[in-house]
Structures are given as structure tokens and as C-alpha cells.
py3Dmol code that shows the C-alpha trace and the ligand (Angstrom):
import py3Dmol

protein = """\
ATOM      1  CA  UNK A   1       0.000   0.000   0.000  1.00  0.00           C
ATOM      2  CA  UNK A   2       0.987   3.548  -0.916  1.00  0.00           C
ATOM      3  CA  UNK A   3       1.835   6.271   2.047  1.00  0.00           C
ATOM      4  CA  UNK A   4      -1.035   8.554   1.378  1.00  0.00           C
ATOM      5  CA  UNK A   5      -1.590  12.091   1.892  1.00  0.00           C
ATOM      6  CA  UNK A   6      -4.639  13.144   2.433  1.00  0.00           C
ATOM      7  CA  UNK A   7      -6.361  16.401   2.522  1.00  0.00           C
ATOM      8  CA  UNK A   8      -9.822  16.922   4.054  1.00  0.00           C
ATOM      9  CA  UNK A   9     -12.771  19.153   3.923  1.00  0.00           C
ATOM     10  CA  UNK A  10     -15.402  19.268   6.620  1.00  0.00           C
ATOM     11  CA  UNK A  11     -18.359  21.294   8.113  1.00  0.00           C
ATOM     12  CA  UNK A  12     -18.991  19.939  11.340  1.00  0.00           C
ATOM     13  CA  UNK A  13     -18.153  18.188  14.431  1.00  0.00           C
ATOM     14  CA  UNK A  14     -15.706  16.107  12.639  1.00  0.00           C
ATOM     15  CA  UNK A  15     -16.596  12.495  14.063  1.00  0.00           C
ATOM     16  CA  UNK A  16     -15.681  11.081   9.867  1.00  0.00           C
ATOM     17  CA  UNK A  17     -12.167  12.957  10.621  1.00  0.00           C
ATOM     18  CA  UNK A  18     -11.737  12.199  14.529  1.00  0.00           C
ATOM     19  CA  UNK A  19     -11.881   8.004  12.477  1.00  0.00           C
ATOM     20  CA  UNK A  20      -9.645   8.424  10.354  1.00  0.00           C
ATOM     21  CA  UNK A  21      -6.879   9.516  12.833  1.00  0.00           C
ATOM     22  CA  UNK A  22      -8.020   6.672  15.065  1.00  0.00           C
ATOM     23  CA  UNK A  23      -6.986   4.239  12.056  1.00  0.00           C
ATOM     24  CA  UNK A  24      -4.210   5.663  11.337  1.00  0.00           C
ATOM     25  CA  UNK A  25      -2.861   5.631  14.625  1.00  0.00           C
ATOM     26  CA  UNK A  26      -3.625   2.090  14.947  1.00  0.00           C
ATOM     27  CA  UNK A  27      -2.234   1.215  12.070  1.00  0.00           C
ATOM     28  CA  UNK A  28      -4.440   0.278  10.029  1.00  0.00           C
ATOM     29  CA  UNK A  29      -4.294   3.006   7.832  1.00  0.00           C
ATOM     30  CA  UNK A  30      -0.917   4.006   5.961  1.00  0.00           C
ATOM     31  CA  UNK A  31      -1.836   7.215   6.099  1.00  0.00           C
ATOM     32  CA  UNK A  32      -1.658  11.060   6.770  1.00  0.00           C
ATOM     33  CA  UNK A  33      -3.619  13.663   7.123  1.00  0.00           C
ATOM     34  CA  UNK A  34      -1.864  16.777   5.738  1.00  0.00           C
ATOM     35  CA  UNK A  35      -4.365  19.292   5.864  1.00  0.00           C
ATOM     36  CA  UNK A  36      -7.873  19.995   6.858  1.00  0.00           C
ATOM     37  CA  UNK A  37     -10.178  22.849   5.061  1.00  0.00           C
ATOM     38  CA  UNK A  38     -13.779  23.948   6.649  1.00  0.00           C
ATOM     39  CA  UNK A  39     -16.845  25.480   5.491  1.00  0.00           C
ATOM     40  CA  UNK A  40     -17.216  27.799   8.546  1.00  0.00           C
ATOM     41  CA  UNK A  41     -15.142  28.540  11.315  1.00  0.00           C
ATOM     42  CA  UNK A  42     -16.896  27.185  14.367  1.00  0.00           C
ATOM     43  CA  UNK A  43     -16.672  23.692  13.207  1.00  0.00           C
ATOM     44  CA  UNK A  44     -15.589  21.290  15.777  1.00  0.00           C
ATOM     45  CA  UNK A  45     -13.362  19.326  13.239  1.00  0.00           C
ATOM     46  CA  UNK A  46     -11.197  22.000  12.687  1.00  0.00           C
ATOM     47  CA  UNK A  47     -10.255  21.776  16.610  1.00  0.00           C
ATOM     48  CA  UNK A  48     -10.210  18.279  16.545  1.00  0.00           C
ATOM     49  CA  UNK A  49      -7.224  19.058  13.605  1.00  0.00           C
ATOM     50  CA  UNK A  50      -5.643  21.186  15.614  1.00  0.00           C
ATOM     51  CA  UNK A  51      -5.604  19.039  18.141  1.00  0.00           C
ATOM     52  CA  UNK A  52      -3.669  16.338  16.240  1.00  0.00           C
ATOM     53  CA  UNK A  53      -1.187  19.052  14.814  1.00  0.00           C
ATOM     54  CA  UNK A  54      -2.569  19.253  11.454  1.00  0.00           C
ATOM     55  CA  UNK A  55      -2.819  22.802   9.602  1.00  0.00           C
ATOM     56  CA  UNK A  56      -6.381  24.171   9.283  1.00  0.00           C
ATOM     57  CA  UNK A  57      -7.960  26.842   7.005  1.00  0.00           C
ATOM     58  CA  UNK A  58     -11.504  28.215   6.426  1.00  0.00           C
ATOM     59  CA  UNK A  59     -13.350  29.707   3.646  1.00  0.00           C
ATOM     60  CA  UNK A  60     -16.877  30.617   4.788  1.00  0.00           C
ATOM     61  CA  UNK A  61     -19.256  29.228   2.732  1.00  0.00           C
ATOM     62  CA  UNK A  62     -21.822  31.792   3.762  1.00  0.00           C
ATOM     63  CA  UNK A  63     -19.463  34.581   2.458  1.00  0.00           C
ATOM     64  CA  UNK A  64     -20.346  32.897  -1.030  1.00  0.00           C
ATOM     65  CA  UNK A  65     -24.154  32.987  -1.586  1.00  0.00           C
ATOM     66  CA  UNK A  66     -24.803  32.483  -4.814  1.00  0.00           C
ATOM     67  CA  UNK A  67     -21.337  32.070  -5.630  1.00  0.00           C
ATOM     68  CA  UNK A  68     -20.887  28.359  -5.974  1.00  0.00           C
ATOM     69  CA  UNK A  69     -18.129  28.747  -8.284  1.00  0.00           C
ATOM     70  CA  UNK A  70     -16.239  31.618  -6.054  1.00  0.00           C
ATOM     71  CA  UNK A  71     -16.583  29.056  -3.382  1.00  0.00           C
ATOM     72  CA  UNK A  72     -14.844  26.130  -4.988  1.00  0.00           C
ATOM     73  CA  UNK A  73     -12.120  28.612  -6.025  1.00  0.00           C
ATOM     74  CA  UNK A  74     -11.225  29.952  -2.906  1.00  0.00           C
ATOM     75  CA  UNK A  75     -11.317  26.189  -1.485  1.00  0.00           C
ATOM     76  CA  UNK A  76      -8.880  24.738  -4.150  1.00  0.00           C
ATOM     77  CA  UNK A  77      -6.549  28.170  -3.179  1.00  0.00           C
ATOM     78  CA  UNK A  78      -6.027  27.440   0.037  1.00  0.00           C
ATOM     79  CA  UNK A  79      -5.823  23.326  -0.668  1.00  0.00           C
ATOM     80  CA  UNK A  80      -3.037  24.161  -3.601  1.00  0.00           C
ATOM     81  CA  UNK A  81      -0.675  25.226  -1.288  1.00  0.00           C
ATOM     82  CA  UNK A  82      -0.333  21.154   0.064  1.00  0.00           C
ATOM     83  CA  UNK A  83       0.388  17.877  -1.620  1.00  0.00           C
ATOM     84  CA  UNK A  84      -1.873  15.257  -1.417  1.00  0.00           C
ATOM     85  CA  UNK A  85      -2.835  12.349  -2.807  1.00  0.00           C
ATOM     86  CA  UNK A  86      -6.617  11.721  -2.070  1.00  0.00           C
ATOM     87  CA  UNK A  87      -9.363  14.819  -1.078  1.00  0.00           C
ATOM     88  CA  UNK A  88     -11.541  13.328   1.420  1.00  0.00           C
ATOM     89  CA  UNK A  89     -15.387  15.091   2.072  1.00  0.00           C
ATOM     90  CA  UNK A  90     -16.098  14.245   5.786  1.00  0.00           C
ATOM     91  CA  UNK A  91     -19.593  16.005   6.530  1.00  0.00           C
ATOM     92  CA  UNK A  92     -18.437  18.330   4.158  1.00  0.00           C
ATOM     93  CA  UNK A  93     -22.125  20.142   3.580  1.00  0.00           C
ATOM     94  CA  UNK A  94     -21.079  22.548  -0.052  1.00  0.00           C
ATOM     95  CA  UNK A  95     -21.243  21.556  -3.406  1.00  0.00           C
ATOM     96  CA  UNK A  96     -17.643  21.946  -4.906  1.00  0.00           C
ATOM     97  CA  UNK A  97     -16.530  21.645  -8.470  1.00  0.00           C
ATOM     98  CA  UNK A  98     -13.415  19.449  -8.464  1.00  0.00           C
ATOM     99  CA  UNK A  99     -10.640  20.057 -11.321  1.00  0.00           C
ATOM    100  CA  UNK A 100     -10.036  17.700 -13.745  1.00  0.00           C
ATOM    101  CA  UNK A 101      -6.791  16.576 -12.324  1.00  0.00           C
ATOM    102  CA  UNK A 102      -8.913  15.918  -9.184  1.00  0.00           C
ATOM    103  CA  UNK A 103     -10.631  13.230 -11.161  1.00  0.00           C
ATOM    104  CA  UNK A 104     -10.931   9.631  -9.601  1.00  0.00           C
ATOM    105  CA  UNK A 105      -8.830  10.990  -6.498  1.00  0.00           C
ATOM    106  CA  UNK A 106     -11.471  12.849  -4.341  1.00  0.00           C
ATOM    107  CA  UNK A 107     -13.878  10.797  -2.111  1.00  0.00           C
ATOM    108  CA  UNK A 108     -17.393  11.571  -0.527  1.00  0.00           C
ATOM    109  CA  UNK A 109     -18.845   9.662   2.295  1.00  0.00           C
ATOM    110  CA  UNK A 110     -22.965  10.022   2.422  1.00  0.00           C
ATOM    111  CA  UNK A 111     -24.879   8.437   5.079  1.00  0.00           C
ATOM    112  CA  UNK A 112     -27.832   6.402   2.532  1.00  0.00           C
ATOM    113  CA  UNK A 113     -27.783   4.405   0.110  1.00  0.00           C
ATOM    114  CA  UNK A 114     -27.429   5.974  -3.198  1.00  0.00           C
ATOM    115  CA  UNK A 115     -28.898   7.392  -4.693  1.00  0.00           C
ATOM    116  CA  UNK A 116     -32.117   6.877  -2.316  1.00  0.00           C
ATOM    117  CA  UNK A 117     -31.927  10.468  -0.569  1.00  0.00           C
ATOM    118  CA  UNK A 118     -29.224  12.082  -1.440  1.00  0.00           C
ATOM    119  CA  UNK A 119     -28.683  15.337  -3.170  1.00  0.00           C
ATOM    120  CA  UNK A 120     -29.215  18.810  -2.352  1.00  0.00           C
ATOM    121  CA  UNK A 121     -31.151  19.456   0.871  1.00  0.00           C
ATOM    122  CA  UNK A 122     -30.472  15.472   2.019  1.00  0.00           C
ATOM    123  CA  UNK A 123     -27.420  15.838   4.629  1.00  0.00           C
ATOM    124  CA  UNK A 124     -27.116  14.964   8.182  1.00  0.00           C
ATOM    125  CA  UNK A 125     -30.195  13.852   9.834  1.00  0.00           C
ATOM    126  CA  UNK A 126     -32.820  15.346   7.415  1.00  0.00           C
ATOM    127  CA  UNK A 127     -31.362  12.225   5.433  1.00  0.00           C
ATOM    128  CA  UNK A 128     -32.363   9.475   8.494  1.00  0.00           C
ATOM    129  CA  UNK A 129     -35.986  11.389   8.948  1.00  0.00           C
ATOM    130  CA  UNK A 130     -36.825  11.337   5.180  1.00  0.00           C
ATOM    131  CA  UNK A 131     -35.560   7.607   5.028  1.00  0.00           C
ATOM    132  CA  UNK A 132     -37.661   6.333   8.289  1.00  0.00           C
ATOM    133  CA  UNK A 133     -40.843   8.731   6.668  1.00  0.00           C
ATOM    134  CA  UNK A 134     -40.565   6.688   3.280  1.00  0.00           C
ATOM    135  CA  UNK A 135     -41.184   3.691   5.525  1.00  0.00           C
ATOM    136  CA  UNK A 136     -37.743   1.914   4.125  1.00  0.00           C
ATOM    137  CA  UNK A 137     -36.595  -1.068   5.618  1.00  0.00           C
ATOM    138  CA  UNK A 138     -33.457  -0.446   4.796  1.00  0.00           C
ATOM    139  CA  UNK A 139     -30.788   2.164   4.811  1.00  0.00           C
ATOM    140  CA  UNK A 140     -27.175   2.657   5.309  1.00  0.00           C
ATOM    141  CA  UNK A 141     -23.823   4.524   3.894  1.00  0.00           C
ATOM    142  CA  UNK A 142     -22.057   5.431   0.837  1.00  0.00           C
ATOM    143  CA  UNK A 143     -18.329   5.916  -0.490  1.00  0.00           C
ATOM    144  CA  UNK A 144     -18.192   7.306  -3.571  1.00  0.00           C
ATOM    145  CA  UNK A 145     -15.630   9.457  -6.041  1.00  0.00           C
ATOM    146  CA  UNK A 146     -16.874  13.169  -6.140  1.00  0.00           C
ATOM    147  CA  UNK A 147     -17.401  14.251  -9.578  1.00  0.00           C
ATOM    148  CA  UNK A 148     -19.826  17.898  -9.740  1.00  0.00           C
ATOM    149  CA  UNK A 149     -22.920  16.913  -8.894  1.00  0.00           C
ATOM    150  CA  UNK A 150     -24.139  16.337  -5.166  1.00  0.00           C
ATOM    151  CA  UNK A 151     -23.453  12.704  -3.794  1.00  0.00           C
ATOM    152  CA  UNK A 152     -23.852  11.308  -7.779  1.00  0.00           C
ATOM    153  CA  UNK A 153     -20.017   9.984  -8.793  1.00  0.00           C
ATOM    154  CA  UNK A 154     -18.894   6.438  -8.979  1.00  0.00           C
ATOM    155  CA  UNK A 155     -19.974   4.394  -5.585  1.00  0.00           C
ATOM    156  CA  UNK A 156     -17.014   2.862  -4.309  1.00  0.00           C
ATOM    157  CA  UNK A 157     -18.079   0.947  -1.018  1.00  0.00           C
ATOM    158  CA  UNK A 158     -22.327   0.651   0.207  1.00  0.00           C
ATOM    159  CA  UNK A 159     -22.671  -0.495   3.658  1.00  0.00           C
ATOM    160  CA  UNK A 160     -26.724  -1.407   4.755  1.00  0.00           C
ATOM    161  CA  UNK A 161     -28.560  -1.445   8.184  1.00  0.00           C
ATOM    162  CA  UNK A 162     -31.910  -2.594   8.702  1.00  0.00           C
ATOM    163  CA  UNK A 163     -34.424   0.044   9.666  1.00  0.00           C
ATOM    164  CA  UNK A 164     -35.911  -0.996  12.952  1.00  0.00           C
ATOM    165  CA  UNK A 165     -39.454   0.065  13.816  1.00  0.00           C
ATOM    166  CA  UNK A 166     -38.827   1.431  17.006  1.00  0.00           C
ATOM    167  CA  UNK A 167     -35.650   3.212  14.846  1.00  0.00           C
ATOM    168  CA  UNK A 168     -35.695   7.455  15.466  1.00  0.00           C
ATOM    169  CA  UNK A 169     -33.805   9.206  13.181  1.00  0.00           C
ATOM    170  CA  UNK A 170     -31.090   9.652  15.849  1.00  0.00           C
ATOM    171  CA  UNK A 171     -30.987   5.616  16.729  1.00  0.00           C
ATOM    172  CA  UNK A 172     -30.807   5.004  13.028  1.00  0.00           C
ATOM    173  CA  UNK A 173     -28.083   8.116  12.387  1.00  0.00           C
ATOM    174  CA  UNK A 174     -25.770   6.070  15.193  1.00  0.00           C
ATOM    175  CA  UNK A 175     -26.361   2.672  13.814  1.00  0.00           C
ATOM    176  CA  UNK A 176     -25.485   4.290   9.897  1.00  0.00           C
ATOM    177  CA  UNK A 177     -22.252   6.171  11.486  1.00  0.00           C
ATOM    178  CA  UNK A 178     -21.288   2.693  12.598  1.00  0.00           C
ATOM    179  CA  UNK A 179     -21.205   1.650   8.921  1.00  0.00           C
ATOM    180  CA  UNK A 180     -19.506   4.943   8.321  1.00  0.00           C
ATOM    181  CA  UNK A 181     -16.604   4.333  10.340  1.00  0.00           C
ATOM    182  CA  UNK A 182     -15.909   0.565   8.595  1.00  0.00           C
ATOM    183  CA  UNK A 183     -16.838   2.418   4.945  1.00  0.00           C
ATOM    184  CA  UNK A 184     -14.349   5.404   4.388  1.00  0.00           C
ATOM    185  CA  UNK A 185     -11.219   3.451   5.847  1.00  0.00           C
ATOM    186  CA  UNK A 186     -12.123   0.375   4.104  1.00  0.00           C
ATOM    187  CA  UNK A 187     -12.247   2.928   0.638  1.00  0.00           C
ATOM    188  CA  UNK A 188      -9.198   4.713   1.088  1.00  0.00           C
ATOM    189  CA  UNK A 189      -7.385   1.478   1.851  1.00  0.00           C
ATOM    190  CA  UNK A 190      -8.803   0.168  -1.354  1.00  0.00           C
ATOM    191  CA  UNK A 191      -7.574   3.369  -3.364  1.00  0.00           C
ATOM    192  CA  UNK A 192      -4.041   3.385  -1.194  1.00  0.00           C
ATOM    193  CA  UNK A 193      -3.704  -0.261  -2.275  1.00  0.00           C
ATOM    194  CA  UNK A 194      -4.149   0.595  -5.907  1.00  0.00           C
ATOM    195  CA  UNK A 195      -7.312  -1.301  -6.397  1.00  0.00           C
ATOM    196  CA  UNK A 196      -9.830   0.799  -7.732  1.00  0.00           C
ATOM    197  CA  UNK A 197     -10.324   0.692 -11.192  1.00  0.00           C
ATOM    198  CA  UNK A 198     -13.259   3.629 -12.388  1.00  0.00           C
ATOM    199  CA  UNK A 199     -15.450   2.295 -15.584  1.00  0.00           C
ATOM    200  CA  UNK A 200     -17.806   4.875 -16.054  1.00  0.00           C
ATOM    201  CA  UNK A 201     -20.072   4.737 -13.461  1.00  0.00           C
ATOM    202  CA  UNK A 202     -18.457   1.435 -11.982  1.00  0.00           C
ATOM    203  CA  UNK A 203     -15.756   0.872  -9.628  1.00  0.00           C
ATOM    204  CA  UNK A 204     -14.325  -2.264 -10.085  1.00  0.00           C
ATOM    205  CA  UNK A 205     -12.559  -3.170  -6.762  1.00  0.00           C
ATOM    206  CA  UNK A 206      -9.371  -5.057  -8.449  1.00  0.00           C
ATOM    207  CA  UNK A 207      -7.979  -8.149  -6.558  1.00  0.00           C
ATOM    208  CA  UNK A 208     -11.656  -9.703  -5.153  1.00  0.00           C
ATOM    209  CA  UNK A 209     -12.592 -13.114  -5.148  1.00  0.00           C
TER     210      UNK A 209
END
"""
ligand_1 = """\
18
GAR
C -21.692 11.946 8.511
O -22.753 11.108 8.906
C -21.640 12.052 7.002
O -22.004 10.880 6.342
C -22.664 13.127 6.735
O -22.466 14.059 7.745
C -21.979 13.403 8.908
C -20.733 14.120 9.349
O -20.450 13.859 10.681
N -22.486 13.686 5.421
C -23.474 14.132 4.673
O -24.630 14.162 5.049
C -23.040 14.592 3.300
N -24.149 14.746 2.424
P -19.121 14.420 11.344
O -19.061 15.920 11.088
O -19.248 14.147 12.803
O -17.952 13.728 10.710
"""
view = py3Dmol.view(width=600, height=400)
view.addModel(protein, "pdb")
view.setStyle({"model": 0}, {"cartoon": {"style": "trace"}})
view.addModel(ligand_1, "xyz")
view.setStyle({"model": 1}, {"stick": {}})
view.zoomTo()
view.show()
């Protein structure tokens, strides 16, 4: 497996992050994370980067209304000034427009099943309370390559949980995030490993039985 530098962009408390240092601590991830960009500036997973000594910045999404591509702009700035293999989105709620050389190397992680509720408006837990009003009886997580549309590029890894009846959307949020925290490692393994080959909208996952 490659060394891989990663680079991450978040908007919240930073839980998707907070995992990915716990793997990579533990060694199960040959990793680094090399800088971490967020949406506003009272986001706990900036601290939680600062914490672990890794260099933060911030572009304020709200200082962009109606500038989606200003946004992306300023973001790809700041993130120019590191090297890095892979971009990872953890809770990263802003639609971005990745460069072409950012093809096939930056990751989402979305907490359904593609693409059942997903897209604009379908983050966080409005995602578990429109799955558990649809009545589904199951739901679950989702690695995928970003390309510029919301949570739509190639899936990578899909992780399921059954709905429960007695589920609330926070039960079934915790028992999703548990998927979550097996998904993105197990993808950026995969891509550190060399293993993921893109065919249009497949990944083939090289190397399976
Ligand atoms: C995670 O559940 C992630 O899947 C979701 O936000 C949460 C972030 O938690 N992402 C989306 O909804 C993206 N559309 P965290 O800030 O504690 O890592």
C-alpha cells in the first residue's frame, strides 16, 4: 500500500475525521492527514485538527451565496498550497466543483444508500428522517468518487442497516455512522492499495474473489 496524503474538507463536528486519525494511529491506515479545510469557522473538526497538529484553514461558505463557483475557487486556493494524494469530504455540507486533475482521487462519504436520498437538501439527519418517513426497511452509507454533482459519482463501497421500527432518526443516524466508520477506511485502503479501477459509473474493486 501507498503512504497517502490526504487532505480533508469538513463542516462539522468532525466524528468522519476524529476516524480516520483513530486508524491511522492504529495502524491500520498508511496514512496522513496533511491538511484539513472547513466550510465555517466554528466547526468542531477544525479543533479536533488542531488538536492532532494538522494545519487548518476556512473559507466561509456563507461569504459565497450564490457564488458556488467563487466558493470552490477559494477552497482549491487554500488546498493548492499542500500535496496530497486523495481529497476526502467528511460532513463536508457545499457543493464543490473538483478540477479535472482531481478526477478519480477525491472521495465523498454520504450516510444512505445511493442514490435513495441524497442530493441537495439530504445531509445529516434530514437524510435518516426522510428515510424512516418513506417507511424503508433499509438504509445505510455510501463511499463514492466526487465528480460535480451532489453525492452522484462512482460508488465505491455501500454499507446497509436494517431500519428498525422502534428506529428514530437519531438511533438510526448512530447505527449508519457505525457503517460509516468501517466504509471510508475500508475505501481509502482500497484506493491506497491501488485497487480501484473507475469504468464509467463502476468501480471495479481489483484483486476480489
Ligand atoms: C456523517 O454522517 C456524514 O455521512 C454526513 O455528515 C456526517 C458528518 O459527521 N455527510 C453528509 O450528510 C453529506 N451529504 P461528522 O461531522 O461528525 O464527521
Amino acid at each position: 500500500m501507498k503512504h497517502l496524503r490526504l487532505a480533508v474538507l469538513l463542516s462539522g463536528s468532525g466524528r468522519t475525521l476524529e476516524n480516520l486519525f483513530t486508524e491511522i494511529q492504529a495502524g491500520s491506515l498508511d496514512a496522513e492527514v496533511v491538511v484539513v479545510g472547513g466550510s465555517r469557522a466554528d466547526a468542531y473538526g477544525l479543533e479536533r485538527a488542531r488538536n492532532h497538529g494538522v494545519p487548518t484553514f476556512v473559507v466561509e461558505s456563507r461569504a459565497f451565496k450564490n457564488n458556488a463557483a467563487g466558493f470552490s475557487r477559494a477552497i482549491f486556493e487554500q488546498l493548492g498550497r499542500y500535496e496530497y494524494d486523495l481529497l476526502l469530504l467528511a460532513g463536508f455540507m457545499c457543493l464543490i466543483t473538483i478540477p479535472p486533475e482531481l478526477e478519480g482521487r477525491a472521495m465523498n462519504i454520504h450516510p444512505a444508500l445511493i442514490p435513495s436520498f441524497c442530493g441537495k437538501g439530504y445531509y445529516g439527519h434530514y437524510v435518516h428522517e426522510a428515510v424512516l418517513r418513506y417507511g424503508c426497511k433499509v438504509s445505510g452509507c455510501t463511499v463514492h468518487f466526487v465528480d460535480n454533482v451532489y453525492d452522484h459519482g462512482p460508488i465505491i463501497v455501500q454499507k446497509a442497516v436494517a431500519v428498525e421500527d422502534v428506529d428514530t432518526a437519531d438511533s438510526l443516524a448512530a447505527r449508519v455512522f457505525e457503517k460509516e466508520l468501517e466504509a471510508y477506511p475500508e475505501a481509502v485502503r482500497l484506493f491506497g492499495e491501488g485497487r480501484l479501477r473507475i469504468e464509467g459509473r463502476r468501480v471495479k474493486v481489483l484483486g476480489q474473489p
